[in-house]
N, C-alpha and C positions, 0 to 999 in steps of 0.2 A: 444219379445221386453220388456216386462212387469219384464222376468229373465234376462236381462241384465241392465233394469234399476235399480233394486234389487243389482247389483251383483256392478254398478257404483257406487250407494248408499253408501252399504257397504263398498267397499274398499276405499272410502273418506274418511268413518268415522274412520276407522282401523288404516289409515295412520295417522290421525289427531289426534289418542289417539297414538298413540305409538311415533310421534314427543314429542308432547305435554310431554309424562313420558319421557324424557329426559331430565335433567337439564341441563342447560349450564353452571351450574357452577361443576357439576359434576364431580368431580377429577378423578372417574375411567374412564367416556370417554373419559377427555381429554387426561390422560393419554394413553389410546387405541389410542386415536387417532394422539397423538405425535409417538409413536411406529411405525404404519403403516405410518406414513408420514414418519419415517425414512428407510422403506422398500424398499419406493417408491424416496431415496432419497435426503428426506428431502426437504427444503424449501417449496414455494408456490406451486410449481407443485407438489409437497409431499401431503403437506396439502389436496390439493384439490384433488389430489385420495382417498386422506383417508375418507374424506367427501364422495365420490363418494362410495367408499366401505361400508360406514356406510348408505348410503341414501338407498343402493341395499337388505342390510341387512332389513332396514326398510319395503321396496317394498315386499322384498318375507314372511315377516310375516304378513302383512297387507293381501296377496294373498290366504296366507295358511287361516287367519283369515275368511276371504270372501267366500270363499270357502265351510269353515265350517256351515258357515251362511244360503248360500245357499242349500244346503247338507239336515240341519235340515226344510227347508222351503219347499223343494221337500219332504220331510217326513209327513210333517204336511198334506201338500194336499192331498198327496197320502191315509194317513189316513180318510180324510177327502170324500174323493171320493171310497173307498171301503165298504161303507155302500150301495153305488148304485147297487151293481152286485147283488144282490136278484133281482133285478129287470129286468135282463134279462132273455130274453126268452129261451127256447133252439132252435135248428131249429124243420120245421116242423116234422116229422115223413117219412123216403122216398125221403127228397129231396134230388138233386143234391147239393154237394158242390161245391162253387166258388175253382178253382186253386189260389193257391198261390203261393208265390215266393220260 
């Protein structure tokens, strides 16, 4: 629960930096984005896929980003928890081993 609240976290914040570095006044997206609406057509229904294509665009680097995020925070613990295995025992001397899978 705890790595997917982490992973909700993040990808809000990814999406909400990568909207946000977008200008709307930005000549290259609009221009991108007049181009794919003309793909699709042109007009309003153009438009709005091209939104759609550029929103998808945003989603799957926000994912990648998140990802990464989490990646390096599974790392950190992992570091963080390998100082414990001194700490185990071996078995006794002679026992049976439990069957595994």
């Amino acid at each position: 629960a705890g790595i997917a609240s982490l992973q909700q976290q993040r990808f809000d914040l990814h999406y909400g930096q990568l909207h946000a570095a977008q200008g709307g006044n930005d000549m290259a997206l609009q221009q991108s984005l007049v181009e794919t609406a003309q793909m699709f057509g042109g007009g309003s229904e153009g438009m709005a896929a091209a939104w759609q294509m550029f929103n998808a665009k945003i989603l799957a680097q926000a994912a990648v980003m998140t990802f990464s995020d989490l990646f390096l925070a599974l790392a950190v613990i992992a570091a963080l928890v390998m100082p414990f295995v001194i700490f185990l025992r071996p078995p006794p001397v002679g026992a049976a081993m439990p069957m595994g899978h």
